[in-house]
N, C-alpha and C positions, 0 to 999 in steps of 0.2 A: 487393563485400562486402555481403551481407546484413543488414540494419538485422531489432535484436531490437525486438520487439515493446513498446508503453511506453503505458500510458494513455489508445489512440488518442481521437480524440473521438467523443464520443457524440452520432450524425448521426441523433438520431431529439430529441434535444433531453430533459433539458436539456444543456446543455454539460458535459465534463468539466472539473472542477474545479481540472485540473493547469493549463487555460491560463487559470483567471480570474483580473482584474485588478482591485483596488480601484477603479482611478480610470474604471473604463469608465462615458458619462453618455449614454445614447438620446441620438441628435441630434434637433432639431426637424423636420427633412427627413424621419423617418420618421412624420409626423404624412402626411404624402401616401399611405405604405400605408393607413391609418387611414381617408383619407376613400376610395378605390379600393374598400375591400373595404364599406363601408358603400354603396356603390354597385353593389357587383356588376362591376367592373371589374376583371379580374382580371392585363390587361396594365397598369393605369397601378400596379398593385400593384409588377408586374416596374421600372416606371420608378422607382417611392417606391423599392424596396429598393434599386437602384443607387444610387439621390442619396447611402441611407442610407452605403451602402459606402464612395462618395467622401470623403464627410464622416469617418466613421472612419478612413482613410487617413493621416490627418494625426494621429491619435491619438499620443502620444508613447512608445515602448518601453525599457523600462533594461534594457540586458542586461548579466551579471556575467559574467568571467573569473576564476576559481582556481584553485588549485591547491594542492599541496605548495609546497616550497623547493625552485628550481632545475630547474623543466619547461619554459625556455623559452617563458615566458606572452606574454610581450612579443612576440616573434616570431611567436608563431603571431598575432596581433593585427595584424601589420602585413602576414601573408600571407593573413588571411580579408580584411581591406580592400583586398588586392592595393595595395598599396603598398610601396618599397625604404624600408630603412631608414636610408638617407642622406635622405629628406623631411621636409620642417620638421616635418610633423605624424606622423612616425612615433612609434611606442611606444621605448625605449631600451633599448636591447638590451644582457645583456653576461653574464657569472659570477657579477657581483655585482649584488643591487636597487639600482637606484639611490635609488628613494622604498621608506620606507614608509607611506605614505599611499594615498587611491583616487586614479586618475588617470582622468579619462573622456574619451573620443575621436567623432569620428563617423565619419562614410563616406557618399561618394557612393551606392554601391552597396545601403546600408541608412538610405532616406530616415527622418528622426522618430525613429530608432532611437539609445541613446548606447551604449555598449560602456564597460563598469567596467571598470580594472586591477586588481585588486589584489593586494597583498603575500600571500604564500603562506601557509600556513595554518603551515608549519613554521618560517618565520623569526620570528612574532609571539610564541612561547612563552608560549600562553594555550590554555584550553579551544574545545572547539568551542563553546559557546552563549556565551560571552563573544565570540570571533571574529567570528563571526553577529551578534552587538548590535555590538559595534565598525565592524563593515562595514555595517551596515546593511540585511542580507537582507533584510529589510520589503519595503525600496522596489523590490527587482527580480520582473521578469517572468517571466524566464528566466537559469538558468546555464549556463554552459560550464565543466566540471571538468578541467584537464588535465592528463595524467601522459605520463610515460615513462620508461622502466627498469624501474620496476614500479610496479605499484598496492599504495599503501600504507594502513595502517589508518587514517594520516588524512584520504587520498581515501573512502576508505569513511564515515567518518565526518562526510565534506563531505556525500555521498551521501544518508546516513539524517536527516542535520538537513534538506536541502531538501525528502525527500518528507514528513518530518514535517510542514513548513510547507505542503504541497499542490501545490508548487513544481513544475513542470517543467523537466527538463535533460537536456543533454548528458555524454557521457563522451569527449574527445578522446585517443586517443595519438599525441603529433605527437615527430620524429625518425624518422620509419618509414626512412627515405631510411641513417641512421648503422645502424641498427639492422640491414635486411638486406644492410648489405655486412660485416658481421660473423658473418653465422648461420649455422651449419653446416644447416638444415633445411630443404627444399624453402620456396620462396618462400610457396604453399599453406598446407603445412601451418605455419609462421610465424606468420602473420598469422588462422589458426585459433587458436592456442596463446594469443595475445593475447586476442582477445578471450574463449575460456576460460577464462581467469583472471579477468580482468577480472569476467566474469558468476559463477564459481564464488567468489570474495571478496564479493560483495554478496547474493548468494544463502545465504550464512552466516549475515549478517546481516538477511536476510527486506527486503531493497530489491530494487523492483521492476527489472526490467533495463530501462535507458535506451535510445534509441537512440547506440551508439557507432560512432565515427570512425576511421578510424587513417589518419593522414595525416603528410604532410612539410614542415616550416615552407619550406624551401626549393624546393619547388615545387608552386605554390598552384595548378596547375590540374592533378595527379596525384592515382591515387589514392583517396580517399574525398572530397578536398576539393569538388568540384562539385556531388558529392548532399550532402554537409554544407550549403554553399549554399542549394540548392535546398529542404530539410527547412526550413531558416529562415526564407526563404520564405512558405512555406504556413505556417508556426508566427508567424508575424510577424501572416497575417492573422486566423488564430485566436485570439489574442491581443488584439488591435483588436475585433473583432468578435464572440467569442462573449456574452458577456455582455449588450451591447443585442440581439444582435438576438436570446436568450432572450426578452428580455423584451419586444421585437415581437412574439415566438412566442407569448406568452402572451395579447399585447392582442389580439391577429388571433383566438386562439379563444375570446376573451369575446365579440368584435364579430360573429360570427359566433350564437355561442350567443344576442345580445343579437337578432341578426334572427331567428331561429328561433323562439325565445320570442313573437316580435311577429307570423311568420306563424301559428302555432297559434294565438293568441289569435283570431285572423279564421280562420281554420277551424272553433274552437269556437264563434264566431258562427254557424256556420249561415250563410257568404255565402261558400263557398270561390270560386262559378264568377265572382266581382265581385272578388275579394280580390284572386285569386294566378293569374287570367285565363287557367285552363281551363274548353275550350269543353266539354268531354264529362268530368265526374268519374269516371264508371265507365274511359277509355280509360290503360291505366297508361302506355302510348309515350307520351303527349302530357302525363302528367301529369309523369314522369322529365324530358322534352326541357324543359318549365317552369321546373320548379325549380333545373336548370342553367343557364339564360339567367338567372335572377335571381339566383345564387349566381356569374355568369359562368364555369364550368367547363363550358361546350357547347363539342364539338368545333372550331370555328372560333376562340372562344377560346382554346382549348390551344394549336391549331395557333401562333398569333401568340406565344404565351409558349414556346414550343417555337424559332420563330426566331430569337426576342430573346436567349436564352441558349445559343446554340446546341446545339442537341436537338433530339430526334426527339417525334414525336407520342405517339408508344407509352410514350415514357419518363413520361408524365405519367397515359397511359389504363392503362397495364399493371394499375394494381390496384385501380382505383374499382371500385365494386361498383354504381354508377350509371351506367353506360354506358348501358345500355336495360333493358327491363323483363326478358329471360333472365337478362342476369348479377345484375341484381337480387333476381330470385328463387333463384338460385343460393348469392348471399351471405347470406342471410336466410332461415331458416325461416320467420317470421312471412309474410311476403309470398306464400310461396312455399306455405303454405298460406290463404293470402285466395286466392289466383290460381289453385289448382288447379281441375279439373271439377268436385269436391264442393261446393267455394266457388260456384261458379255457379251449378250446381243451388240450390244454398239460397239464392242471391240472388235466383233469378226466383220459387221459391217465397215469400220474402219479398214479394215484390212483386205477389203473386199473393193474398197472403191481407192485406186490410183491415186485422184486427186487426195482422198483424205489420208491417204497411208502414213505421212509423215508425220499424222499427230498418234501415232501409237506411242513412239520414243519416250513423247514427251509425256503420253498418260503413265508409264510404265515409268518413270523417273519419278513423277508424283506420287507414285506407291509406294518405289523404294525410300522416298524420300520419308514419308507417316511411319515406315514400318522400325524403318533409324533414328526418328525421332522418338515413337514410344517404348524402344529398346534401351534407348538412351536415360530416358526416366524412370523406367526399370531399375535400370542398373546405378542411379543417383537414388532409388529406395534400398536398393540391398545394401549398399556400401553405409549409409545413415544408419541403418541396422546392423552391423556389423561394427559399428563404431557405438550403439548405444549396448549392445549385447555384451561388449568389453568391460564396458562401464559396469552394468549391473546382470549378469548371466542370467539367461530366462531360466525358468522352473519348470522342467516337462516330466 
């Protein structure tokens, strides 16, 4: 079953807003990307950002269960935990709720994480924004909406109050199992029909379409249920995670901006070949190869932050525009005319006439200055990348 499209995250930073969480608090351990990147270190960077992750791991999730009256909320709760409902710790299953109160649960399976029950939105005989204050929507991360038979206007109206709140969720329809041993319609086209409704009822109401499930309380490894799983998952750590390491995303490009700042300042001195320890300031190879070993994004660098996350080298070089002085001058006009033959020509004729000699310095600081700046950006895409590769490991 195809998952509709829903809010994905935004992998260029900032995070999408669907998975942020009040209580998310930068750990102290990501003060080590902090001193890595003040140093030019670009794998103890990779090591700061795992400690970070660890640390977030333990981060605690509240996730909500609802629904209408009578969707088999309980069940499906004791078939995402993979657990029978004869266990002390299952949910209570039956025709009628037995609580209406929240009931909260946990699971091996979903460390830190609590799992809300609650009474349906149809047996409470109140508003949706009273329901929502009564429940307590505040304090969750994520919902799970469940229906089956059909999607009702007060599923829908579960719908509209969570994206109001910024909320990220699921839409479940569990019973699939009763459902096609009754259907007269190709199994196919079935389980099309579902989720078509399902999307043309919220699309009514201008709610973005969620990722939906359809799945069978009665056999929890059919189905949708594995990728349901699996989505939560990955949503578990986006969750935990997007909101500090924003805000690592942001300290790594002041810390970055803060050394730039500090190398111009000693180029505008007039002592670049003592400063930033190029031997030949006219050579742009050796001035590019420099400013990567001080920024640490020189190819031997990469190579190591390339194994430590398992990737390729290319996954990091594919788009600097600081590889060497070609692609350099390829992403840059300005460079690309210092570097042409015209450029030259007026450089040795500068150098050639007394009175102009003194504007070499200052051509040659303008160079170093484009060549520190696009290294500089460089190196605010690897680090972004290296913070979203934590998050979700590429596939090579």
């Amino acid at each position: 079953m195809a998952e509709t499209p829903f809010a994905p995250l935004n992998l260029s930073f900032p995070f999408a807003t669907s998975y942020q969480t009040g209580g998310s608090i930068l750990p102290d351990v990501s003060r080590t990307v902090e001193r890595a990147l003040r140093k030019g270190k670009i794998l103890d960077v990779v090591y700061g950002v795992k400690e970070t992750m660890a640390a977030l791991s333990h981060t605690p999730v509240n996730i909500t269960v609802t629904r209408d009256a009578g969707n088999g909320m309980s069940s499906f709760i004791n078939a995402l935990r993979m657990i029978d409902h004869e266990e002390d710790d299952s949910a209570p299953t039956g025709v009628v709720r037995i609580t209406q109160t929240r009931v909260k649960y946990s699971s091996s399976l979903f460390p830190n994480v609590v799992l809300w029950d609650l009474p349906g939105l149809g047996a409470t005989a109140q508003t949706i924004d009273n329901y929502g204050k009564e429940m307590k929507f505040n304090m969750y991360d994520l919902f799970i909406i469940i229906a089956s038979e059909q999607f009702s206007s007060n599923h829908v109206n579960l719908a509209k109050l969570i994206q109001r709140m910024g909320k990220r969720f699921y839409i479940i329809w569990t019973k699939l199992d009763r459902d096609l041993s009754t259907c007269v319609l190709s199994k196919i086209r079935f389980l099309q029909s579902i989720q078509e409704n399902i999307q043309e009822n919220l699309q009514k109401e201008r709610v973005n379409i969620p990722p939906i499930y359809l799945v069978s309380n009665l056999n929890p490894l059919l189905y949708d249920f594995p990728k349901l799983r699996d989505t939560l998952h990955k949503d578990l750590s986006n969750i935990r995670c997007c909101v500090p390491l924003n805000t690592l995303s942001y300290t790594c490009e002041k810390i970055i901006d803060e050394r730039v700042a500090s190398l111009k300042e000693r180029l505008d001195g007039g002592c670049s070949e003592h400063s930033v320890c190029v031997r030949d300031n006219d050579d742009m190879e050796e001035c590019v190869k420099v400013y990567r070993l001080k920024f640490g994004i020189d190819d031997q660098s990469l190579q190591q932050v390339a194994l430590s996350l398992g990737t390729v080298l290319l996954e990091y070089k594919a788009n600097m525009k600081s590889q060497n002085r070609c692609t350099l001058a390829r992403g840059d006009w300005r460079l690309r005319l210092m570097t042409c033959a015209l450029r030259s020509a007026f450089s040795i004729t500068l150098k050639c006439l007394p009175c102009l000699h003194r504007c070499v310095p200052w051509f040659r600081r303008i160079k170093h200055r484009r060549v520190l700046h696009l290294v500089a950006q460089d190196t605010k895409i690897i680090v972004k990348k290296i913070l979203k590769d934590s998050i979700s490991p590429p596939l090579i």
